[in-house]
PAZA-671739 format. One line per field, with one value per residue (C-alpha): residue number from 0; chain; x, y negated, z negated. Coordinates in steps of 0.1 Angstrom, whole numbers, plus 5000, padded with zeros to 4 digits. Example, Ala and Ser with C-alpha at 12.3 -4.5 7.8 and 13.67 -1.06 7.14 Angstrom:
2
i = 0_1;
ch = A_A;
x = 5123_5137;
y = 5045_5011;
z = 4922_4929;
//
This chain:
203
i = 0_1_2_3_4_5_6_7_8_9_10_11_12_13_14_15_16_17_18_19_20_21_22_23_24_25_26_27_28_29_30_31_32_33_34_35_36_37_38_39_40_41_42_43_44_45_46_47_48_49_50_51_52_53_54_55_56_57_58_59_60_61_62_63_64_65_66_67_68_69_70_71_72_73_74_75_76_77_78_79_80_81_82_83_84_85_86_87_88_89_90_91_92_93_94_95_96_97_98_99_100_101_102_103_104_105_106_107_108_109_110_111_112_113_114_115_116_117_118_119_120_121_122_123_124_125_126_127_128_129_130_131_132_133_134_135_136_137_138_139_140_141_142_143_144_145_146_147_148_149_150_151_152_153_154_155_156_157_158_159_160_161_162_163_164_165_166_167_168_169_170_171_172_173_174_175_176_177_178_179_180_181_182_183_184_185_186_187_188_189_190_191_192_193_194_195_196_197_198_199_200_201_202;
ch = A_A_A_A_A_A_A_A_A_A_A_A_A_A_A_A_A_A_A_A_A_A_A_A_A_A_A_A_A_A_A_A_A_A_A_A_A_A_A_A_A_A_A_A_A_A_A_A_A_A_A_A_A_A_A_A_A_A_A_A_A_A_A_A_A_A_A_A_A_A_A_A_A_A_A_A_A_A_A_A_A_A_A_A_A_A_A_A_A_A_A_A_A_A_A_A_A_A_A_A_A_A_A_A_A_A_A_A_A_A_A_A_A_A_A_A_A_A_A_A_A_A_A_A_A_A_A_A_A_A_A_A_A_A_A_A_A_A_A_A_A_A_A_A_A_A_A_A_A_A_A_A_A_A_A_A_A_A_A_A_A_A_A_A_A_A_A_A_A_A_A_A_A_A_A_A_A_A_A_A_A_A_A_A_A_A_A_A_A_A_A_A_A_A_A_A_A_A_A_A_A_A_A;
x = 4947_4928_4937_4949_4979_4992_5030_5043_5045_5062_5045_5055_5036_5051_5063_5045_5039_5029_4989_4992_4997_4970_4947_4942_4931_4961_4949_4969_4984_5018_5028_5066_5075_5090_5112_5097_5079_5120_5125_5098_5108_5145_5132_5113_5139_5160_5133_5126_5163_5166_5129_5145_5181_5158_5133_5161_5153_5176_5165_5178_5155_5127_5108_5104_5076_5066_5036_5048_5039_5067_5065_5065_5092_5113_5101_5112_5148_5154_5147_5163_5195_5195_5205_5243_5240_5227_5193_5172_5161_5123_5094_5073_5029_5003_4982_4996_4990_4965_4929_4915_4894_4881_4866_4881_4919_4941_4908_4908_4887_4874_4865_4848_4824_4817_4816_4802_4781_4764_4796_4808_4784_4785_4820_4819_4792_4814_4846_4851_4818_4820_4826_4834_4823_4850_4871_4873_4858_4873_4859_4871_4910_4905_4902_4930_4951_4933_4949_4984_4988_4989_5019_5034_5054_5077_5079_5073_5084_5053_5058_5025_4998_4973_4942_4965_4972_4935_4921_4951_4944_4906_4919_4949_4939_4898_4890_4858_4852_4844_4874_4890_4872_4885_4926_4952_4978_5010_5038_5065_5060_5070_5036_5034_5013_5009_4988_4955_4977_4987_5015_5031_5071_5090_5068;
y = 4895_4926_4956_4968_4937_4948_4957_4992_4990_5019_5013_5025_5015_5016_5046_5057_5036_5047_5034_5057_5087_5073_5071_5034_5007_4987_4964_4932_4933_4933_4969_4983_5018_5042_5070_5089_5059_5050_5089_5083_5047_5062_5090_5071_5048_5078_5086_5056_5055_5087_5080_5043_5063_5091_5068_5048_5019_4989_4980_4946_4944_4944_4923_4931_4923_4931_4924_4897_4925_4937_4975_4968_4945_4971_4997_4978_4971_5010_5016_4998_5004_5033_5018_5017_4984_4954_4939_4910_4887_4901_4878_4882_4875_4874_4892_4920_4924_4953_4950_4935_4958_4925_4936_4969_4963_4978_5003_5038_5058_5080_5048_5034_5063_5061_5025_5013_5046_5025_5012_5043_5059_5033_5036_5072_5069_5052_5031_5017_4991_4993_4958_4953_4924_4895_4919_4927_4952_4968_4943_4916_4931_4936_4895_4889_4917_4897_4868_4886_4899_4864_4861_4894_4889_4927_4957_4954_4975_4968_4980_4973_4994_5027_5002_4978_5020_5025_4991_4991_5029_5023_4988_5004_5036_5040_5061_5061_5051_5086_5096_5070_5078_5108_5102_5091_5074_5092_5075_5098_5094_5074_5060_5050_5026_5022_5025_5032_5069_5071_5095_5105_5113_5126_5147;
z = 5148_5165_5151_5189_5185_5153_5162_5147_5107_5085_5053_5020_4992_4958_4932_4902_4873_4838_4849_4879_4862_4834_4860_4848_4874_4881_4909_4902_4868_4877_4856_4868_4883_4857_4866_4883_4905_4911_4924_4947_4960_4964_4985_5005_5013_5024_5049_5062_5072_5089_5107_5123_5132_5148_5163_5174_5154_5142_5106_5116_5140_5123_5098_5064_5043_5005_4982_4955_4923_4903_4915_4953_4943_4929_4954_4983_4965_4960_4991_5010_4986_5002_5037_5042_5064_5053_5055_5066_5039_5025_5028_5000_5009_4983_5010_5008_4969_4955_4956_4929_4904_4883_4846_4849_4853_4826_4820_4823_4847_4817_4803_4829_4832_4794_4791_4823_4840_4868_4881_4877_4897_4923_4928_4932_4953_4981_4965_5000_4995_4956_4944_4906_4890_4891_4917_4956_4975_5013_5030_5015_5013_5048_5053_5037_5056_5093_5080_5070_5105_5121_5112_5123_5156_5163_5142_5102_5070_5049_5015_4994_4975_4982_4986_5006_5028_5027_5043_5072_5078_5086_5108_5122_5128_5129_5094_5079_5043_5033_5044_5028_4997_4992_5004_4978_4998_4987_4970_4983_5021_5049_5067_5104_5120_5160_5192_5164_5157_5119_5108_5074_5070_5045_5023;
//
């Protein structure tokens, strides 16, 4: 679907894990939030609450969508815990799970740069086209996310992952890889979708 169809989305993507704060590539090993990561998905459900009431927004009006990985899974269940109403059913799409870092999942960064310097370099020289061996790079998460917004039809909750944030913020909203190289899609705010304008809540 052309980027210029997409409906509105409020994206969260998921709370800390122990890997995050490792600085270990996660991409799809399915590792859970810990506490803190639960603080964070709690918060964020608060604010995506008081963003639909001031937007006026019906949660049950919208669709609800969630990457299949254990710490969007939880992510989206805290948050939306913290609705008083309830909720239509989530629809769970492999689409929306984390790029894939191939050889280099469940590695740390520090590693990497020992261990493997070329990819290293390569990767810091523009992690947008970098494409570890047996993994995915931007383009090829973008594919899959074309494919995933066939199915959208009205205004999505989209809870997935930073390099699920980074692909739909350069087809939803025109960035650049470099600036996508250098943005960490936060884990404690609210993200906005529609018209190509991107916005952050709740920090």
């Amino acid at each position: 679907m052309p980027s210029d169809r997409w409906p509105l989305i409020y994206f969260l993507r998921h709370g800390q894990t122990d890997w995050n704060a490792a600085q270990r590539f996660q991409g799809q090993r399915d590792i859970p939030l810990n506490d803190y990561g639960r603080s964070q998905a709690a918060h964020n459900g608060k604010t995506l609450d008081a963003l639909l009431s001031s937007e006026t927004v019906d949660p049950n009006h919208l669709d609800w969508f969630c990457s299949p990985l254990g710490r969007t899974r939880e992510t989206m269940e805290i948050a939306r815990s913290q609705f008083s109403s309830d909720l239509p059913e989530v629809t769970f799409d492999d689409r929306l799970m984390e790029i894939s870092f191939g050889i280099f999942e469940g590695t740390l960064l520090s590693d990497m740069e020992k261990e493997h310097p070329d990819e290293f370099a390569a990767r810091n020289k523009s992690k947008w086209n970098h494409l570890p061996p047996k993994g995915e790079n931007y383009d090829m998460l973008l594919e899959r996310l074309q494919a995933f917004g066939q199915r959208l039809e009205k205004p999505s909750v989209v809870v997935a992952h930073g390099g699920v944030a980074r692909a739909l913020r350069s087809f939803l909203a025109g960035a650049s890889g470099p600036q996508l190289d250098s943005w960490a899609p936060p884990q404690d705010q609210v993200m906005r979708f529609e018209d190509g304008k991107f916005e952050l809540f709740g920090g």
